[in-house]
LUMVOGU-346821 format. One record per residue (C-alpha): residue in one letter; x, y, z; residue number from 1. Coordinates in pm, 1 decimal. Layout:
N
+--------+----------+----------+----------+-----+
| residu |     east |    north |       up | num |
+--------+----------+----------+----------+-----+
|      A |        X |        Y |        Z | NUM |
...
+--------+----------+----------+----------+-----+
END
This chain:
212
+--------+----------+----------+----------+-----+
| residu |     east |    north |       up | num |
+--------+----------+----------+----------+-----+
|      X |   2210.4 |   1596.1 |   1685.6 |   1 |
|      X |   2188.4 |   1344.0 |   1360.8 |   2 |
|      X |   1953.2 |   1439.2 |   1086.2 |   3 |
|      X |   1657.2 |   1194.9 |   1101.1 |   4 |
|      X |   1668.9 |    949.5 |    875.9 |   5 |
|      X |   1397.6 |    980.2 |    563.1 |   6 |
|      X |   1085.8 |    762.2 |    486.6 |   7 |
|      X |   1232.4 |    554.0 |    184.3 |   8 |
|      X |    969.9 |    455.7 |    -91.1 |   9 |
|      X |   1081.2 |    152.7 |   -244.3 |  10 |
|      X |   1184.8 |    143.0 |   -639.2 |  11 |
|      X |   1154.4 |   -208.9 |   -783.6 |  12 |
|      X |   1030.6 |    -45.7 |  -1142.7 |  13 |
|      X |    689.5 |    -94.5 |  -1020.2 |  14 |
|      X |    490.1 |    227.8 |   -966.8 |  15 |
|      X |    469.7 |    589.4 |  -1013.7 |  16 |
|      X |    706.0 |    673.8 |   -736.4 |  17 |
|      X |    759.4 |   1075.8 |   -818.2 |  18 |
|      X |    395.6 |   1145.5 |   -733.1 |  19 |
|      X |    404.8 |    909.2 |   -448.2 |  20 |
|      X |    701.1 |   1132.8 |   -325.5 |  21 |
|      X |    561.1 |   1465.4 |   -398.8 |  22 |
|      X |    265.3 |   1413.1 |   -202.9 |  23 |
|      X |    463.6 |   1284.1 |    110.7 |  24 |
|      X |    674.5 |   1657.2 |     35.4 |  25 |
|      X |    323.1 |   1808.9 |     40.0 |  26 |
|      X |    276.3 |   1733.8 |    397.8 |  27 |
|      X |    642.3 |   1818.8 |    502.9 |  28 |
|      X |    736.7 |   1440.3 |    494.9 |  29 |
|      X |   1085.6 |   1394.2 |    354.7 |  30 |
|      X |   1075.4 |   1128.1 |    161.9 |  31 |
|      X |   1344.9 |    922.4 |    -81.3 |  32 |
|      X |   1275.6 |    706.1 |   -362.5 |  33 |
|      X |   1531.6 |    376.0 |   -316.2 |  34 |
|      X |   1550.9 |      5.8 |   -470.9 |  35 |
|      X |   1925.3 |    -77.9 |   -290.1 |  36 |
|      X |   1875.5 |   -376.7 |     -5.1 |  37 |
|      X |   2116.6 |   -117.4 |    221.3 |  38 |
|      X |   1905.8 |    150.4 |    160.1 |  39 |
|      X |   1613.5 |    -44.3 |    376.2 |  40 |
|      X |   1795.4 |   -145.2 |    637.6 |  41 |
|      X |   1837.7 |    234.6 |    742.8 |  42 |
|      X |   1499.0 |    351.9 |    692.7 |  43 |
|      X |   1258.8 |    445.5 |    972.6 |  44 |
|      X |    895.7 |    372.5 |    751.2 |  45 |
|      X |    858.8 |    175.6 |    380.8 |  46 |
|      X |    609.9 |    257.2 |    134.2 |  47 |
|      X |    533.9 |     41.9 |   -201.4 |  48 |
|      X |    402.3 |    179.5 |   -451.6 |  49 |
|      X |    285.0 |    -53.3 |   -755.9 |  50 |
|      X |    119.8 |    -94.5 |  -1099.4 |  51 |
|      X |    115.4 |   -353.0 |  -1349.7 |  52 |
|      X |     97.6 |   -734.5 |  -1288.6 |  53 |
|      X |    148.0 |   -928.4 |   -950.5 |  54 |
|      X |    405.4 |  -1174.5 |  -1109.9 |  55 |
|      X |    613.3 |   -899.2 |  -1279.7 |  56 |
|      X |    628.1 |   -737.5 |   -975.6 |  57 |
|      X |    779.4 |  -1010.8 |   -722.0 |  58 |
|      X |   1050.9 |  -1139.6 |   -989.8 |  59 |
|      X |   1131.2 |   -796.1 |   -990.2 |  60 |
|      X |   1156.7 |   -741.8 |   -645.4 |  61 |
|      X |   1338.6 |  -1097.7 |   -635.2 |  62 |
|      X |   1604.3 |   -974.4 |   -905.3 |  63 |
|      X |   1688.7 |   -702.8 |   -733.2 |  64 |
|      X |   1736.7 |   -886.1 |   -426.3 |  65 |
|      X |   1473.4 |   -671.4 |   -243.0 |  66 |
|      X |   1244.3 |   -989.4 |    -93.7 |  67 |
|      X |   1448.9 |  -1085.3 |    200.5 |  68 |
|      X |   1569.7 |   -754.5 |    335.5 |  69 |
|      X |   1193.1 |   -610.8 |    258.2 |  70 |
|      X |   1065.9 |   -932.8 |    478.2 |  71 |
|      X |   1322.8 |   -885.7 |    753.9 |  72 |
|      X |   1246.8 |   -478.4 |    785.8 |  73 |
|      X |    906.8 |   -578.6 |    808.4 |  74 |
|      X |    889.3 |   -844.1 |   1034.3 |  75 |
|      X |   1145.4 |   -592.1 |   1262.1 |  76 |
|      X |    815.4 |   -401.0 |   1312.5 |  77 |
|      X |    932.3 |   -102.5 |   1057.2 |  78 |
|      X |    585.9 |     49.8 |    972.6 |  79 |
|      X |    472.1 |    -36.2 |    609.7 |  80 |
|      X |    251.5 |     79.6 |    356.2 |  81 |
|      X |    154.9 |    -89.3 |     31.6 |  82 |
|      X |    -44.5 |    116.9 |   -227.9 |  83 |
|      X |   -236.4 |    -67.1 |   -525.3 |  84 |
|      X |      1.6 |   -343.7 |   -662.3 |  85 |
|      X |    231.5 |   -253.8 |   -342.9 |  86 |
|      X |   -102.7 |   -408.2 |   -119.4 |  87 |
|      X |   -161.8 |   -722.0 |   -388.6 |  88 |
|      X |    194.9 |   -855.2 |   -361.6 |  89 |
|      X |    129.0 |   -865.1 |     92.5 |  90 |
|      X |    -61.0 |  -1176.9 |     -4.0 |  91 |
|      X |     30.0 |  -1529.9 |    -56.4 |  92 |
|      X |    -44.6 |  -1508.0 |   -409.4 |  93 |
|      X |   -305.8 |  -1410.3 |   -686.8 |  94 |
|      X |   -512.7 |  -1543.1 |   -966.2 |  95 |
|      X |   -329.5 |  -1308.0 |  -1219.5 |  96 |
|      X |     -7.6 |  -1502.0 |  -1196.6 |  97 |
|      X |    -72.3 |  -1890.0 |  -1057.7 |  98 |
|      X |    214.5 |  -2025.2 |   -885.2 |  99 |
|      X |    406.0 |  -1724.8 |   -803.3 | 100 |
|      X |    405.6 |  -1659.9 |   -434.6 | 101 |
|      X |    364.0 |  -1296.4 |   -301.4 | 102 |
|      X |    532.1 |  -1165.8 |     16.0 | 103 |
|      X |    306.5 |  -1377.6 |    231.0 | 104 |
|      X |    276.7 |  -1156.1 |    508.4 | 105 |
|      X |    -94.0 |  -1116.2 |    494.0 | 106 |
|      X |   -286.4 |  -1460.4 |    431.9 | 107 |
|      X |   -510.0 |  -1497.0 |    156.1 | 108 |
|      X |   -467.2 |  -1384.7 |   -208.9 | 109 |
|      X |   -585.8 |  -1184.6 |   -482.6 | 110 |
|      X |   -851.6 |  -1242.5 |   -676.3 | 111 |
|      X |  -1000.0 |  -1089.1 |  -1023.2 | 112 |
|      X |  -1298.1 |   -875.5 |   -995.9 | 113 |
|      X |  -1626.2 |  -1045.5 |  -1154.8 | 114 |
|      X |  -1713.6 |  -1018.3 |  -1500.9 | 115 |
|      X |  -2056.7 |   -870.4 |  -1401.6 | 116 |
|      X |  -1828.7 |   -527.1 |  -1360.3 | 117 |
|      X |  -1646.4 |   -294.6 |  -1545.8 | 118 |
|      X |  -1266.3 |   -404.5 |  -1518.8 | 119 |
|      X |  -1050.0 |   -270.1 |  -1438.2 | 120 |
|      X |  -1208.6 |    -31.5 |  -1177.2 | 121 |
|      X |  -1152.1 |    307.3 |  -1240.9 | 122 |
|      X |  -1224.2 |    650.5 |  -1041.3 | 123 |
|      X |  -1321.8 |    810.8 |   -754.0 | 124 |
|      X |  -1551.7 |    541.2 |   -472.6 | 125 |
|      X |  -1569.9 |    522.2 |   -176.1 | 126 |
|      X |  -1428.7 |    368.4 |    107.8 | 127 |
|      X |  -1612.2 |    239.0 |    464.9 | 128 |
|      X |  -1321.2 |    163.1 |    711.4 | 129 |
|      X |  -1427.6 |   -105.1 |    910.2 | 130 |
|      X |  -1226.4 |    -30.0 |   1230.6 | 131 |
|      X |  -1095.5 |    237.2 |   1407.1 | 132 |
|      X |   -714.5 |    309.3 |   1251.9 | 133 |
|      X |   -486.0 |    581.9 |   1334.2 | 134 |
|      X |   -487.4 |    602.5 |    974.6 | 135 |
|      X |   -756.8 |    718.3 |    859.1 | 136 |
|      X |   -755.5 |    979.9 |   1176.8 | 137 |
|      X |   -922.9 |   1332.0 |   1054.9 | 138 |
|      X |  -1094.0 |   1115.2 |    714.2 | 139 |
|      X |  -1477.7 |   1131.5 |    735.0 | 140 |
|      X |  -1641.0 |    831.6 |    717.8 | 141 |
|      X |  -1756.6 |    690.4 |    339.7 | 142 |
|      X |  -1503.8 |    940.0 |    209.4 | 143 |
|      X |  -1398.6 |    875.6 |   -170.0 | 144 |
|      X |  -1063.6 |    833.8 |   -279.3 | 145 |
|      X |   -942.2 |    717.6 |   -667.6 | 146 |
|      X |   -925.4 |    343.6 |   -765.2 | 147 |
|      X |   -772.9 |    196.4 |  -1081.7 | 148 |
|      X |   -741.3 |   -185.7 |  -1041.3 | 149 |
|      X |   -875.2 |   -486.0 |  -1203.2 | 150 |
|      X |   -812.9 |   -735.9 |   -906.7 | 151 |
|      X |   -848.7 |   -705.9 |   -553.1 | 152 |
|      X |   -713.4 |   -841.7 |   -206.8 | 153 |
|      X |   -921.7 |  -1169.3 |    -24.2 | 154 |
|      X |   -732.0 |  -1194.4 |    304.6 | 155 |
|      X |   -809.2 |  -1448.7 |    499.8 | 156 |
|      X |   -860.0 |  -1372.1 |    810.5 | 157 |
|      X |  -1121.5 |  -1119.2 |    892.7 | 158 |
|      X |   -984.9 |   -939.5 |   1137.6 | 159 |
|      X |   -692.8 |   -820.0 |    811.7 | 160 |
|      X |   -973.2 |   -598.1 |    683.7 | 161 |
|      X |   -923.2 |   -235.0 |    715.9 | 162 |
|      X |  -1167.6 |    -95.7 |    483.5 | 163 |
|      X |  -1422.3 |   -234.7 |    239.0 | 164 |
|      X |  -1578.3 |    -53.1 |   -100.2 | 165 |
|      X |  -1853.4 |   -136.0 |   -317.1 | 166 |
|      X |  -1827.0 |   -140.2 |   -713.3 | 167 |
|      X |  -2178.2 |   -158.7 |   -870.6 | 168 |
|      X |  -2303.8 |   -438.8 |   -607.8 | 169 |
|      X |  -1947.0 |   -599.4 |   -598.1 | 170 |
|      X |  -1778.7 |   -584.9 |   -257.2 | 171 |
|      X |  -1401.1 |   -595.6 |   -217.8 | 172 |
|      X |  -1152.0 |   -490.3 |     84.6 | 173 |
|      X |   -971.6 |   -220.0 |     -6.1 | 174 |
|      X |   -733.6 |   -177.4 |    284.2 | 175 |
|      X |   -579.8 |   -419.4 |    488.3 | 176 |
|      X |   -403.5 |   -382.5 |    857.0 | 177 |
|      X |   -208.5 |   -605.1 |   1101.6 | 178 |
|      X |     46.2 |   -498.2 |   1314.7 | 179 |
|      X |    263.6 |   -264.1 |   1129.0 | 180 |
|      X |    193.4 |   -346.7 |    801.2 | 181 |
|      X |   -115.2 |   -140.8 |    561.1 | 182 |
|      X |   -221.2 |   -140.0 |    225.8 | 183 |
|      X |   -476.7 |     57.8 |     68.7 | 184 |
|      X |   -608.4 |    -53.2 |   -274.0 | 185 |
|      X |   -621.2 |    253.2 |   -377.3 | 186 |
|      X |   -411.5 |    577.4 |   -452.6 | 187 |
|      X |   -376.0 |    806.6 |   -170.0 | 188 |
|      X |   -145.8 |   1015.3 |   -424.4 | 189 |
|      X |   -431.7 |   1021.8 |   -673.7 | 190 |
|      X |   -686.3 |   1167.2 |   -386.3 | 191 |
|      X |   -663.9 |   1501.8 |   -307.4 | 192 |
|      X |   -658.9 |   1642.8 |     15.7 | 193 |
|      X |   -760.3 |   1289.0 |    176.6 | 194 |
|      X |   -535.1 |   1102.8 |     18.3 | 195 |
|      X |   -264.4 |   1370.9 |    147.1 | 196 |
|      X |   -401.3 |   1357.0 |    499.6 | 197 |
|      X |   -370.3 |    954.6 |    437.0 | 198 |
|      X |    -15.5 |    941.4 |    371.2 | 199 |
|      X |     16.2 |   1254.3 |    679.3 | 200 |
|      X |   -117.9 |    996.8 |    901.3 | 201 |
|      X |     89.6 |    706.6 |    768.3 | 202 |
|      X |    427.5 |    923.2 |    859.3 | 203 |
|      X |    279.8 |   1025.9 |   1172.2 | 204 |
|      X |    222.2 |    658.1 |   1296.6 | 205 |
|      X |    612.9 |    604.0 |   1136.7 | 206 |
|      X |    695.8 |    897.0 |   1438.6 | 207 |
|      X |    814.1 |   1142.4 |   1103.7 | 208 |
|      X |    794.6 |   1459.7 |   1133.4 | 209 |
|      X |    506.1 |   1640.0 |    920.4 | 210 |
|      X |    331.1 |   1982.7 |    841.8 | 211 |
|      X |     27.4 |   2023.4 |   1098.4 | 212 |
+--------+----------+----------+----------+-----+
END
């Protein structure tokens, strides 16, 4: 009997992809950190980590020819997460960088937080999921999980949103779902036990194995 295959988090120079790993480890997840376009073609779940700036982030993903074959794995129904800049970059583009085009498979784009905030948004808040998801399965409602971000997602369609927060009177979604694909604003790897039992539930829906 072959070995199943592991979740693969993607490496474009983006993100903080150790801890992303570790905490998929906690919860018995194997997990590999990747940036080859063969490497996704084998992998049973994606995960995208991200921090920095949305146009740094797609030509990087574009140099290393990781676009297409991240599109086609995608749109193949692989399940997908997108954490933080990994979420940003589902969208058609953002305000940060005008004129560069994000992955597109969400519609809408990114836009800054208001000036009548503290940006960029930093700590613990929390997060009311807006509809049922397997993801959030065993995560009390209004839990809090940890934020650092100075822009935020503005999908277009409604029915996108996953989960909303409020910052000081300023509302923004901070997860998105449609079909297989999910991003979370924030940093499940940054939360504690509910960020753990985030990413457990992520490799569950994937059909991983992982520690009960």
């Amino acid at each position: 009997m072959s070995r199943p295959r592991p979740l693969l988090i993607v490496d474009y120079g983006a993100g903080n992809l150790r801890s992303v790993q570790k905490a998929f480890e906690h919860v018995g997840v194997e997990a590999v950190v990747g940036g080859d376009p063969g490497e996704l073609s084998a992998a049973p779940a994606l995960v995208l980590p991200g921090v920095g700036a949305f146009g740094a982030a797609m030509a990087r993903l574009d140099r290393q020819g990781l676009v297409e074959p991240l599109l086609g794995r995608i749109q193949a129904g692989v399940p997908f997460l997108g954490v933080c800049l990994g979420l940003q970059v589902l969208l058609e583009g953002s305000e940060e960088d005008p004129g560069v085009s994000g992955l597109g498979l969400v519609q809408g784009e990114v836009r800054a937080l208001p000036s009548t905030v503290k940006v960029p948004h930093i700590g613990w808040n929390q997060v009311d999921v807006c509809t049922c998801s397997d993801l959030f399965e065993d995560i009390p409602g209004g839990s809090a999980f940890y934020f650092v971000h100075g822009y935020a997602a503005v999908p277009r369609s409604p029915g996108d949103v996953l989960a909303m927060t409020d910052y000081d009177g300023v509302n923004f979604v901070s997860a998105v779902e449609s079909d297989n694909i999910a991003g979370v604003q924030f940093h499940p790897e940054k939360s504690s036990t509910l960020g753990l039992r985030f990413y457990r539930n992520f490799a569950r829906r994937a059909g991983l194995e992982v520690r009960s």
